[in-house]
C-alpha positions as CSV (number, residue, x, y, z in Angstrom):
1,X,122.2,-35.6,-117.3
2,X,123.6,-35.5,-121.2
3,X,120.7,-34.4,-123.5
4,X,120.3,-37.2,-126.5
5,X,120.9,-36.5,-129.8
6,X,116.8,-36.4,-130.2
7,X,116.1,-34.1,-127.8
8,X,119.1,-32.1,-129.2
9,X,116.9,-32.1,-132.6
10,X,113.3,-31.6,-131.1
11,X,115.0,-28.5,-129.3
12,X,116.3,-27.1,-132.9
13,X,112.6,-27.9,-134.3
14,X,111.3,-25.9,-131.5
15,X,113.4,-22.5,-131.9
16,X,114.0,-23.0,-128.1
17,X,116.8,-24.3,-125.9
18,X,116.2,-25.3,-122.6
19,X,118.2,-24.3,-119.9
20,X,116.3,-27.5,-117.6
21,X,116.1,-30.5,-120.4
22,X,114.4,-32.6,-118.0
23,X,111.0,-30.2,-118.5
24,X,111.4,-31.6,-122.0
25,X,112.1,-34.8,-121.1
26,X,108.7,-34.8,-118.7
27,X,107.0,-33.4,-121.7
28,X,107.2,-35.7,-124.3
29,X,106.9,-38.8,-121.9
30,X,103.3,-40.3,-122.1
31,X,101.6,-42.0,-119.0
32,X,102.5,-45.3,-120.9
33,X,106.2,-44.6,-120.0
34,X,105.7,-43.2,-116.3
35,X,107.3,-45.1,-113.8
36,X,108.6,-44.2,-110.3
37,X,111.4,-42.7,-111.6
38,X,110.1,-40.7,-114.2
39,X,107.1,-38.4,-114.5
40,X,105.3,-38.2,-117.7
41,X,103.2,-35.3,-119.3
42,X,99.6,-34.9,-118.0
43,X,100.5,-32.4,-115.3
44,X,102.3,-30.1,-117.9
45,X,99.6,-30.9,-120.7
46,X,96.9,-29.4,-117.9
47,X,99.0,-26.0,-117.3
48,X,100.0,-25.8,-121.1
49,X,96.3,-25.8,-122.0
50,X,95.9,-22.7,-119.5
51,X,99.3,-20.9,-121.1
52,X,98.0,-21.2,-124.5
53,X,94.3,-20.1,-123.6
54,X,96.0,-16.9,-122.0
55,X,98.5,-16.2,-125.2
56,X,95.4,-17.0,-127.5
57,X,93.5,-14.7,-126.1
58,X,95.5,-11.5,-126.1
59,X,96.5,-12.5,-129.4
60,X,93.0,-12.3,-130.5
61,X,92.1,-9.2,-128.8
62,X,95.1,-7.7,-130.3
63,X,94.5,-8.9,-133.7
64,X,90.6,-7.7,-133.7
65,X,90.2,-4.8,-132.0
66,X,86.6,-4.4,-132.3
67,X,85.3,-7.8,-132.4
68,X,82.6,-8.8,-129.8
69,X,83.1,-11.7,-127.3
70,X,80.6,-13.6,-129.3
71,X,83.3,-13.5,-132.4
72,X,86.1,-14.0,-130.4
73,X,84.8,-17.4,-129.0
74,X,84.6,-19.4,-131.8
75,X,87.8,-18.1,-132.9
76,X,89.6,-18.7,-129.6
77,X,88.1,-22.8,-129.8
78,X,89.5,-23.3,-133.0
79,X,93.2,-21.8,-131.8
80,X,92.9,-24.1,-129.0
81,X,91.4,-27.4,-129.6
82,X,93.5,-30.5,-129.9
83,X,93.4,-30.6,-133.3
84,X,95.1,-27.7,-134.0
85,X,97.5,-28.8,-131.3
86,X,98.2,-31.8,-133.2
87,X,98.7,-30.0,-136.4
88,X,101.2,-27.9,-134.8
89,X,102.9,-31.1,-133.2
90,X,103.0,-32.4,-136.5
91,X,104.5,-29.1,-137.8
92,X,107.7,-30.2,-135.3
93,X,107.6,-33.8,-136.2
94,X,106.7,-33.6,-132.3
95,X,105.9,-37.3,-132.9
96,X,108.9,-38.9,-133.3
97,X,110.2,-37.5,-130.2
98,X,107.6,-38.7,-127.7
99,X,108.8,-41.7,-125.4
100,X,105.8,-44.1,-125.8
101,X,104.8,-47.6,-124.2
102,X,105.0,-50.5,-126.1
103,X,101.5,-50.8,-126.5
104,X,101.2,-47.1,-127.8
105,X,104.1,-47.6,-130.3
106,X,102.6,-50.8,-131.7
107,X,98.6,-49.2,-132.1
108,X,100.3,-45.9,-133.7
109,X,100.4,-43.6,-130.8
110,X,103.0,-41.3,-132.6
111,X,99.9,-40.4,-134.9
112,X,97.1,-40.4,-132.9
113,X,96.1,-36.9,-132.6
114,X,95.0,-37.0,-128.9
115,X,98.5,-38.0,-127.7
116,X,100.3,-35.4,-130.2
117,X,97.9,-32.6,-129.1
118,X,98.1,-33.3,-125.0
119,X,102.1,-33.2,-125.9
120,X,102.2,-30.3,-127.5
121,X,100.2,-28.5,-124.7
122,X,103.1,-30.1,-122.3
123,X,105.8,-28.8,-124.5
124,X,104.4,-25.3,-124.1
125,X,103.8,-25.7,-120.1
126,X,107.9,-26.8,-120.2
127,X,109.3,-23.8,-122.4
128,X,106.6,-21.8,-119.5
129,X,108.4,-23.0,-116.6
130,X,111.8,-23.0,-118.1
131,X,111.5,-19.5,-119.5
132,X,108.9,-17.5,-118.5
133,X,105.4,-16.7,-119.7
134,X,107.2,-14.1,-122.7
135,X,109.3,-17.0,-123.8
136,X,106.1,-19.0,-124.0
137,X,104.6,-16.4,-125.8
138,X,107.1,-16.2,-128.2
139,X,107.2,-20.1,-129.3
140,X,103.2,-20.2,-129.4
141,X,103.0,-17.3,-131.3
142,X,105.7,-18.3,-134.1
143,X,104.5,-22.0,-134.1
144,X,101.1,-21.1,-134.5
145,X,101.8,-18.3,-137.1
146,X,99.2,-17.2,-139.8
147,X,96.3,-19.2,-138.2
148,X,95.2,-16.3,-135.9
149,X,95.3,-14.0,-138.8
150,X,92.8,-16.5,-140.9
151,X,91.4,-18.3,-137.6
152,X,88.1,-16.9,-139.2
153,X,88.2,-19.6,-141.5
154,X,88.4,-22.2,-138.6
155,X,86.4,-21.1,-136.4
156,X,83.0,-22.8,-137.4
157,X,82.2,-26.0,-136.0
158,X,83.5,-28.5,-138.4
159,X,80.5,-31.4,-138.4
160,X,78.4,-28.2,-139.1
161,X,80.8,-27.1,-142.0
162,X,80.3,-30.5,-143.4
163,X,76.2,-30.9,-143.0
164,X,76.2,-27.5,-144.7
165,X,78.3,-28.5,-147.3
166,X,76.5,-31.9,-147.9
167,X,73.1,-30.1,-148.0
168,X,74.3,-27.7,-150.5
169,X,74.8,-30.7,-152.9
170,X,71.5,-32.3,-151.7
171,X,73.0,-35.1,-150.1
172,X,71.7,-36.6,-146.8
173,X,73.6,-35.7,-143.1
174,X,77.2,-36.9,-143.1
175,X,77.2,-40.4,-140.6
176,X,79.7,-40.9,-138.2
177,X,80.4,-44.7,-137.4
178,X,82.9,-45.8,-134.6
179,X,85.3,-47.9,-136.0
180,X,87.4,-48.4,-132.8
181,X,88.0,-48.1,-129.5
182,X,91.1,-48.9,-127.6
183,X,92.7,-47.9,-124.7
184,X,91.9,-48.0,-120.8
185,X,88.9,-46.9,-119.6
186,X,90.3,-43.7,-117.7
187,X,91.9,-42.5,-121.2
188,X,90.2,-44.2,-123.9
189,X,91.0,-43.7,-127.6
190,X,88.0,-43.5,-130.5
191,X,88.6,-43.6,-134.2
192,X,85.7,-42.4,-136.0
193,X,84.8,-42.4,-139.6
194,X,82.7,-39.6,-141.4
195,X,80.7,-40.6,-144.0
196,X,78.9,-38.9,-147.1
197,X,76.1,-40.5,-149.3
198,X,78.4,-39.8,-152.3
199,X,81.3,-42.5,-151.1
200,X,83.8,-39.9,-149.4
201,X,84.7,-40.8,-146.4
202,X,87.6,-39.9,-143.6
203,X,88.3,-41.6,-139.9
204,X,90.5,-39.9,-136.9
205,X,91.5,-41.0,-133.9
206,X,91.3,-38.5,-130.2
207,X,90.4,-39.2,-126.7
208,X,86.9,-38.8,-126.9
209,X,84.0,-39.3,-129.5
210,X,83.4,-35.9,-129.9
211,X,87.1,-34.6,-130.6
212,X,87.0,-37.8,-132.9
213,X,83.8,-36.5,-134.9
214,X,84.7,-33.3,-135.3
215,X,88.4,-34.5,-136.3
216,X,86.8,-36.8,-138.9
217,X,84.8,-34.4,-140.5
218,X,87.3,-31.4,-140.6
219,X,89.6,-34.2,-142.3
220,X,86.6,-35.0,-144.9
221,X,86.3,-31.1,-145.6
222,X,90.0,-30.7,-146.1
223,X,89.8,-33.9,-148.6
224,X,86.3,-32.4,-150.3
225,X,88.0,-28.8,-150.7
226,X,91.6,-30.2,-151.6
């Protein structure tokens, strides 16, 4: 099959060529495209979480020598959660690649940092099978550049970041209100707003209201501290 002019692209974005496009092809299609006739992403996005838990890990060991497991975890959960997935998706302009229901174009699914961090964890699972587990490797490794040298930074739980940082200015617990909830019920999508006592505020969007939260309030501390 002739690759498209946008998968063309998304491969130069990537650094990678595939030698089976239809991996990509899998990877960027969302259950909301899945039909019969083609697959989408949720098998890839399960062993692309594994490939990047594996990579992350040596990295870490490598990069530390002498750290304990106990400073290794929280540095390995903030390489791996979705939103850093999403932040390198968005690094790619992964987004405007994915192939997307109607329903999922019109409510901003390109955005929505669930959908752009499961992707990005399929990506990685296709360059895996395509390649090889050293030309996995390779990508992560270059996409996720300097963040394992300052993970440290990172690595703290990011509604305690922001209760810490509220207290310090002798403001009252950060709230977090739902705004929305769309979405089936089997893969439901939360937007949450963090709120301060001061007026700031911030909302994201991820499959659950916990990835929403902590989303929310790592946006509010980016916007505090910009």
């Amino acid at each position: 099959m002739k690759q498209s002019a946008e998968l063309i692209a998304l491969q130069d974005r990537l650094g990678y060529t595939f030698s089976k496009p239809d991996l990509l092809r899998q990877a960027i299609t969302h259950s909301s495209m899945s039909s019969p006739s083609r697959s989408d992403n949720q098998r890839l996005e399960f062993l692309g979480d594994r490939v990047l838990g594996l990579v992350m890990a040596q990295a870490l060991l490598e990069e530390d020598t002498s750290a304990t497991e106990g400073v290794l975890a929280p540095r390995f959960n903030a390489l791996v959660r979705k939103e850093t997935c999403a932040d390198v998706a968005r690094q790619i302009d992964l987004g405007a690649a994915l192939k997307l229901g109607r329903s999922e174009q019109l409510s901003g699914g390109r955005r929505k940092l669930a959908l752009l961090g499961d992707a990005m964890e399929a990506v990685l699972a296709a360059v895996y099978l395509d390649g090889g587990f050293d030309a996995a490797q390779a990508l992560i490794l270059r996409l996720w550049g300097t963040r394992v040298s300052s993970v440290e930074d990172d690595a703290k739980d990011a509604k305690t970041s922001l209760q810490e940082w509220a207290q310090a200015r002798g403001l009252k617990p950060p709230r977090y209100e739902q705004k929305s909830r769309s979405g089936p019920d089997h893969a439901p999508v939360f937007t949450i707003e963090a709120q301060l006592d001061n007026g700031a505020s911030a909302e994201a969007t991820a499959g659950s209201k916990r990835q929403a939260e902590q989303a929310a309030a790592r946006a509010l501390l980016d916007q505090l501290n910009g």
